[in-house]
C-alpha positions as CSV (number, residue, x, y, z in Angstrom):
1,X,-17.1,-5.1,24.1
2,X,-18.3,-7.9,22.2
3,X,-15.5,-8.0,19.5
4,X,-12.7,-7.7,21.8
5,X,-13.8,-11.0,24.0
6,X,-14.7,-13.2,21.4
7,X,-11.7,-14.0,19.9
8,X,-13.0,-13.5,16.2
9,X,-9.8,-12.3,15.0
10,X,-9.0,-8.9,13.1
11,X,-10.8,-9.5,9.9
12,X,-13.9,-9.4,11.9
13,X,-12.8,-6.2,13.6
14,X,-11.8,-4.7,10.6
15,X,-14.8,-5.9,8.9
16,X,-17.2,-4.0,11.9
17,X,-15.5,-0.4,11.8
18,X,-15.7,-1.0,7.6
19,X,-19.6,-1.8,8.1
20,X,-20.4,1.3,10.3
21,X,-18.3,3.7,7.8
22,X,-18.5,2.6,4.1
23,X,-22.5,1.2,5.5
24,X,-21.4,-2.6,3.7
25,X,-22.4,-5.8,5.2
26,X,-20.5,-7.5,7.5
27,X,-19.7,-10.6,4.6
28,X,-18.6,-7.7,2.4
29,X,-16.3,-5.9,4.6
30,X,-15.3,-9.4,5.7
31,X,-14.4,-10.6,2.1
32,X,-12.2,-6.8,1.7
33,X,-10.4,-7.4,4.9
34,X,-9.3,-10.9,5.3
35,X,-6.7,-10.9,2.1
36,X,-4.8,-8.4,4.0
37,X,-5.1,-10.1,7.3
38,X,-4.0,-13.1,6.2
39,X,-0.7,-11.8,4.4
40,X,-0.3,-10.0,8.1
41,X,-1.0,-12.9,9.9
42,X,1.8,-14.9,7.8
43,X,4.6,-13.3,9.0
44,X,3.9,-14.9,12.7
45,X,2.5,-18.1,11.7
46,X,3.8,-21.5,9.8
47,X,-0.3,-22.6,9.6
48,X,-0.5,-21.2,6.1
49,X,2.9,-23.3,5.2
50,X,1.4,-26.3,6.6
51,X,-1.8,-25.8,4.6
52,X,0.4,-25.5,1.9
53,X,2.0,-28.6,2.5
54,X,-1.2,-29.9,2.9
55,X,-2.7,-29.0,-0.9
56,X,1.0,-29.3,-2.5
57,X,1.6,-25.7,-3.3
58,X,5.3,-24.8,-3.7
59,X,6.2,-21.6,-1.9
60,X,9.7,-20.5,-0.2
61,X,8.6,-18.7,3.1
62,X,5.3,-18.7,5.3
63,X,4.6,-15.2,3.6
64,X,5.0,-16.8,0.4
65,X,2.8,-20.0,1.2
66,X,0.3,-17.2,2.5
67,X,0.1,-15.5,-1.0
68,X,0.0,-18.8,-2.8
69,X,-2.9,-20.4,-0.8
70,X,-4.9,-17.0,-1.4
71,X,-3.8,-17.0,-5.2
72,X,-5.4,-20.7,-5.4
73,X,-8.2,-19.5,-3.8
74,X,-8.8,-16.8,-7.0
75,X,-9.1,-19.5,-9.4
């Protein structure tokens, strides 16, 4: 009930149902999760192109400037 009026977003979801089966902590299951949900949330979205924008990486589409901004994050 908690989850689905907060507004915390799917990694967080994701993140609870990978807590209660793999028994990880929430920043764990968090960290596993929220690659994938940010490549899903970039074919909706033109945030991730504008953050792009913002820190000068080149990319071609908002999937692309989604991939990019988490490659930087890597490094």
């Amino acid at each position: 009930m908690a989850f689905s009026n907060s507004g915390l977003g799917l990694a967080h979801s994701i993140a609870h149902a990978l807590g209660g089966v793999f028994k990880v902590s929430h920043r764990v299951a968090v960290g596993v999760a929220l690659p994938y949900v940010f490549i899903f949330n970039a074919e909706s979205t033109s945030k991730y192109a504008d953050i792009a924008d913002a820190l000068k990486i080149k990319y071609s589409d908002s999937i692309d400037a989604a991939e990019n901004l988490l490659k930087g994050s890597l490094i």
